[in-house]
BAPALUM-560751 format. One record per residue (C-alpha): residue number from 1; residue in one letter; y, z negated, x. Coordinates in pm, whole numbers. Each point is the difference from the previous one (the first is absolute). Layout:
% residues N
+-----+-----+--------+--------+--------+
|   n | res |     c2 |     c3 |     c1 |
+-----+-----+--------+--------+--------+
| NUM |   A |      Y |      Z |      X |
...
+-----+-----+--------+--------+--------+
//
This chain:
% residues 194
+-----+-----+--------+--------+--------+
|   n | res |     c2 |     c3 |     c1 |
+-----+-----+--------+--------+--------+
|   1 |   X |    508 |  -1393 |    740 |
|   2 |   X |    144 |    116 |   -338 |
|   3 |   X |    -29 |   -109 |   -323 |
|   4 |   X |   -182 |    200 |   -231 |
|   5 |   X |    -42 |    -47 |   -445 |
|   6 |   X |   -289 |    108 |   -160 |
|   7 |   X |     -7 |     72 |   -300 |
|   8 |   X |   -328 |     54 |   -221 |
|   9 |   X |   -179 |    -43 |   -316 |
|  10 |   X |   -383 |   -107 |    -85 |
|  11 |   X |   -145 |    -89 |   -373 |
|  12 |   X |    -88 |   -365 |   -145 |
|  13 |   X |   -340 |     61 |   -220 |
|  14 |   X |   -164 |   -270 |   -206 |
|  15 |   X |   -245 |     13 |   -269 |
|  16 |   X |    140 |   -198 |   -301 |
|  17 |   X |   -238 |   -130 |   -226 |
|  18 |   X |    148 |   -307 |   -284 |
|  19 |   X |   -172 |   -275 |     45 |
|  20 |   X |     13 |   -202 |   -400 |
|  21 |   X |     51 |     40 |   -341 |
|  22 |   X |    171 |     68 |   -315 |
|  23 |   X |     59 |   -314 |   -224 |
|  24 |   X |    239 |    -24 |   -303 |
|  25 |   X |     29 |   -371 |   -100 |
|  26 |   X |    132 |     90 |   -354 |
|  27 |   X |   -244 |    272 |    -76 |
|  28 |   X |   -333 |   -118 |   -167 |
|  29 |   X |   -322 |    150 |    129 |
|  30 |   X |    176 |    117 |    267 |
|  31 |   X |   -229 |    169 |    241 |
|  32 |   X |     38 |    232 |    331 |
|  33 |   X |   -179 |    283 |     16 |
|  34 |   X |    186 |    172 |    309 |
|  35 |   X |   -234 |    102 |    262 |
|  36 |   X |    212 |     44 |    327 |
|  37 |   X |    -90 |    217 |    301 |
|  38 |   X |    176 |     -6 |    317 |
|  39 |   X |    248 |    261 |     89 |
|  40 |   X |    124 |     91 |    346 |
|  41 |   X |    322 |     24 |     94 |
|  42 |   X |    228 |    124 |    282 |
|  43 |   X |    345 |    -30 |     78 |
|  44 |   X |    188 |    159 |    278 |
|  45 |   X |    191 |   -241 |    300 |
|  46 |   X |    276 |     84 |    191 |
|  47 |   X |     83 |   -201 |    328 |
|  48 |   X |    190 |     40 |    344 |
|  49 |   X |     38 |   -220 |    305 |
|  50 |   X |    125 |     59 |    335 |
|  51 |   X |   -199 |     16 |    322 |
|  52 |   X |    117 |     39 |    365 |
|  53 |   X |   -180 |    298 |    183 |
|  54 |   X |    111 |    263 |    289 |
|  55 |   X |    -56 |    296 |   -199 |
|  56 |   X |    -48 |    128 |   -364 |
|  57 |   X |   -388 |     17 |    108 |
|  58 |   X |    -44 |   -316 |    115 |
|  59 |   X |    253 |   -141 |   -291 |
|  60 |   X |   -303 |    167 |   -240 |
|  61 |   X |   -253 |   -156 |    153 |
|  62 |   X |    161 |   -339 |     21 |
|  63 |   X |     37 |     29 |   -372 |
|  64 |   X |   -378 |     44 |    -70 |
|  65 |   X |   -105 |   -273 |    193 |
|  66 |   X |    226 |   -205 |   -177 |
|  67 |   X |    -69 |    148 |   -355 |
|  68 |   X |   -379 |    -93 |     42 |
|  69 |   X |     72 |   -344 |   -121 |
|  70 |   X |    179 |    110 |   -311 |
|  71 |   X |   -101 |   -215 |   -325 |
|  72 |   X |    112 |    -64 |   -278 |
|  73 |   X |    103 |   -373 |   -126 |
|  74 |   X |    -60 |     20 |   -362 |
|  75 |   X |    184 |   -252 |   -223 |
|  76 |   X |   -190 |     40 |   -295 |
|  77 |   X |   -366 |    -76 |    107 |
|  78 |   X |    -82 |    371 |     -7 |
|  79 |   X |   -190 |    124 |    307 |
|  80 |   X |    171 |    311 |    117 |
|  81 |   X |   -123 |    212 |    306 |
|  82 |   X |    235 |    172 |    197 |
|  83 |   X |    -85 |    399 |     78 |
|  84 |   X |    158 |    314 |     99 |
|  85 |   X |    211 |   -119 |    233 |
|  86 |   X |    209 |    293 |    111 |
|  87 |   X |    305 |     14 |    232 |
|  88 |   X |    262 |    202 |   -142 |
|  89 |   X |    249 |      0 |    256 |
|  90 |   X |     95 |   -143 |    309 |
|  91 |   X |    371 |     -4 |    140 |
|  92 |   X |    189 |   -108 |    325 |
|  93 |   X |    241 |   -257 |   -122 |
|  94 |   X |    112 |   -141 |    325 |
|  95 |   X |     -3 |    151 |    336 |
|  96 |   X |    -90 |   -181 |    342 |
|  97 |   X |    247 |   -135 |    204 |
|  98 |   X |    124 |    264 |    257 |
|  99 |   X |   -165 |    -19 |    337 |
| 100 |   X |    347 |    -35 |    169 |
| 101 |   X |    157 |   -303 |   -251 |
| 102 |   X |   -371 |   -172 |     36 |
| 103 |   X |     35 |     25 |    375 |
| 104 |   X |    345 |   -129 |     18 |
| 105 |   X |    -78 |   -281 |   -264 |
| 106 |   X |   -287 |    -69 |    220 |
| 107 |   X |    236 |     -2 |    357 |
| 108 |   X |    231 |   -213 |   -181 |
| 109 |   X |   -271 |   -258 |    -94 |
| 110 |   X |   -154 |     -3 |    326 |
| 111 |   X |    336 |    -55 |    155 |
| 112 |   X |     75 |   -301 |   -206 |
| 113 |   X |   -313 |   -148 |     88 |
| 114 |   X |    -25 |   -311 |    285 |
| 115 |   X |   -303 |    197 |    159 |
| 116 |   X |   -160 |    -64 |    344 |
| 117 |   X |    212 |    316 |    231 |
| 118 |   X |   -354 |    158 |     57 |
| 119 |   X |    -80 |     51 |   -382 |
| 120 |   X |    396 |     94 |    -80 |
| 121 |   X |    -93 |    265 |    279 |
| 122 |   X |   -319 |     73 |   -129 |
| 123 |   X |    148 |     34 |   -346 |
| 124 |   X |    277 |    211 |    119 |
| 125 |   X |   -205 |    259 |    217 |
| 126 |   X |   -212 |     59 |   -341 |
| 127 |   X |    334 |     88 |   -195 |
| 128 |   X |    140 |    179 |    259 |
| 129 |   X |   -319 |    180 |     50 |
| 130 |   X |     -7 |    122 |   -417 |
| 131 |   X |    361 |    104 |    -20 |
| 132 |   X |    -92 |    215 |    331 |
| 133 |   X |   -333 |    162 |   -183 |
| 134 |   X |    222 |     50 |   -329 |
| 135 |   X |    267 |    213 |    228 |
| 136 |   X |   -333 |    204 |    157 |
| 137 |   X |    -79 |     39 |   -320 |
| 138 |   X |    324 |    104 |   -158 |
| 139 |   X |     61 |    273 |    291 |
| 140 |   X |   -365 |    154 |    -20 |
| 141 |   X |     34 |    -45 |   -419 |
| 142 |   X |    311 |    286 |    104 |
| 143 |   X |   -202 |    196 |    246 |
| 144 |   X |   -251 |     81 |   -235 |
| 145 |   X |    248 |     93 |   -256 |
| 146 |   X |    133 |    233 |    191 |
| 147 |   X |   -313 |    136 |    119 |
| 148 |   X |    -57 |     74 |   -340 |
| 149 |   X |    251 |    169 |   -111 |
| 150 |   X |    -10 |    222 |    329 |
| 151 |   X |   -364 |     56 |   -110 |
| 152 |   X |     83 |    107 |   -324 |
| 153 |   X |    296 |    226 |     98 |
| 154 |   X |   -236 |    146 |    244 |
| 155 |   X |   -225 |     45 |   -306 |
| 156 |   X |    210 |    206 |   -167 |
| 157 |   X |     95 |    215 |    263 |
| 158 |   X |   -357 |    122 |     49 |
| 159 |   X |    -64 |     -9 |   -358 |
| 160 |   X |    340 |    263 |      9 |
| 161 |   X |   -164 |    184 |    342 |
| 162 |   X |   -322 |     49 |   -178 |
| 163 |   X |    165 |    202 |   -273 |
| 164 |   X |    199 |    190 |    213 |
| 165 |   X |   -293 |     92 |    147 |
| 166 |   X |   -154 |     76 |   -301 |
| 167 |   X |    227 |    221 |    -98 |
| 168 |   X |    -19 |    187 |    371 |
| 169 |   X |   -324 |     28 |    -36 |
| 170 |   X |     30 |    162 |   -337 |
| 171 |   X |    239 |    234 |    144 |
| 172 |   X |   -228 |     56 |    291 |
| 173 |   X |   -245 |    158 |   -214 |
| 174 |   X |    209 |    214 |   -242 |
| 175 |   X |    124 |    153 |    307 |
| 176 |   X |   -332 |     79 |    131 |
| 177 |   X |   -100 |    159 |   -332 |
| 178 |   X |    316 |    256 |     42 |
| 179 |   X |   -104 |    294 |    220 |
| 180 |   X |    225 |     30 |    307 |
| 181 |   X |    171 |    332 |    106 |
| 182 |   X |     53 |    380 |   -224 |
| 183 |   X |   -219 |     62 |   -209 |
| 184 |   X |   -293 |    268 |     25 |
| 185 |   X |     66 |    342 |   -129 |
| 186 |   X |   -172 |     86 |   -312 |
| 187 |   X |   -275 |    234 |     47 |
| 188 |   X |    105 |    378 |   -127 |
| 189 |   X |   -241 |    226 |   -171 |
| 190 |   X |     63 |    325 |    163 |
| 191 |   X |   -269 |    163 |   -207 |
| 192 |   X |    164 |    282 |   -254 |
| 193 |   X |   -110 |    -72 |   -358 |
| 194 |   X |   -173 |    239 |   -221 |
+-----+-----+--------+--------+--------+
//
C-alpha cells in the first residue's frame, strides 16, 4: 500500500464570556459597573497526518474515519468545539513496493527459513504461481495496447473513407443536375413580323 498526507483545515469555536470583576485597591468607592455578554469566537486549524491506503479514494476515506475523532485539547479551560472539518488535499508520498522486489524479498525470506519441505514447496508454488500471473498479465497489458491503437488507426481511416465519400456523393449529384449530351435547338419563329 502507499502512503498518502492529508492535508485539511476545520474551525475551533467557543463562546467567551469573563467570568469576574473589576477591583482597584487604591481607588476609593471603587465600583464595577461592566455588564459582560458572551461573545463567540472561531479560529481556523490547520492539520495533516499520513495514512496508508491503495488508492487516492480509499486514502480519502481513511482520512474521514480517522478525522471523526478530532478534538481539541484546550489549555486554557475554554471549551472549544471542533467544526468544518474539510480535507484540502490529499497526496501520494510514498509508493508501494513493486510487485517484483516484494516477490523476491519474499523468495529470499522463505528461502532462509528452516521450514518443513512441504510448506517451503507450498510457499514456493504460490510465488512461482504470482510471478507467472504478473507475466500473463504483462503480455495481455501489450495485447490490448496494441489492439487499441489498431482500433484507433482503423478509426481514422473510416473517419477519412466517410469523407471521401462525402465528397463523391456530392459530386454524384452535381453531375446529375448537369444535362448530358447537345443541347436542344432553340425554337425559331418563322412567322414574318408586321
Amino acid at each position: 500500500m502507499a502512503t498518502w498526507r492529508i492535508d485539511g483545515t476545520c474551525n475551533i469555536g467557543a463562546t467567551i464570556e469573563p467570568d469576574g470583576r473589576l477591583e482597584c485597591g487604591s481607588a476609593d468607592s471603587f465600583d464595577d459597573s461592566s455588564n459582560y455578554w458572551g461573545e463567540d469566537v472561531n479560529l481556523e486549524g490547520r492539520f495533516d497526518f499520513e495514512v496508508e491506503a491503495r488508492n487516492e479514494q480509499a486514502a480519502r476515506e481513511k482520512a474521514d474515519e480517522v478525522l471523526g475523532d478530532l478534538i481539541f485539547y484546550s489549555n486554557d479551560n475554554i471549551e472549544w468545539e471542533v467544526s468544518d472539518v474539510n480535507i484540502e488535499e490529499v497526496e501520494r508520498v510514498s509508493e508501494p513496493m513493486p510487485l517484483a522486489t516484494a516477490l523476491e524479498t519474499l523468495r529470499e525470506w522463505v528461502e532462509g527459513q528452516d521450514l518443513e519441505e512441504s510448506l517451503q514447496e507450498a510457499c514456493e508454488s504460490v510465488l512461482d504461481s504470482i510471478e507467472d500471473l504478473v507475466a500473463r498479465n504483462e503480455t495481455q497489458t501489450a495485447i490490448i495496447s496494441a489492439l487499441r491503437a489498431e482500433v484507433q488507426s482503423l478509426r481514422d481511416e473510416v473517419a477519412t473513407a466517410n469523407g471521401l465519400r462525402a465528397v463523391a456523393e456530392d459530386a454524384l449529384v452535381k453531375a446529375s443536375e448537369t444535362p448530358f449530351g447537345p443541347e436542344a435547338p432553340k425554337e425559331v419563329n418563322d412567322e414574318p413580323t408586321a
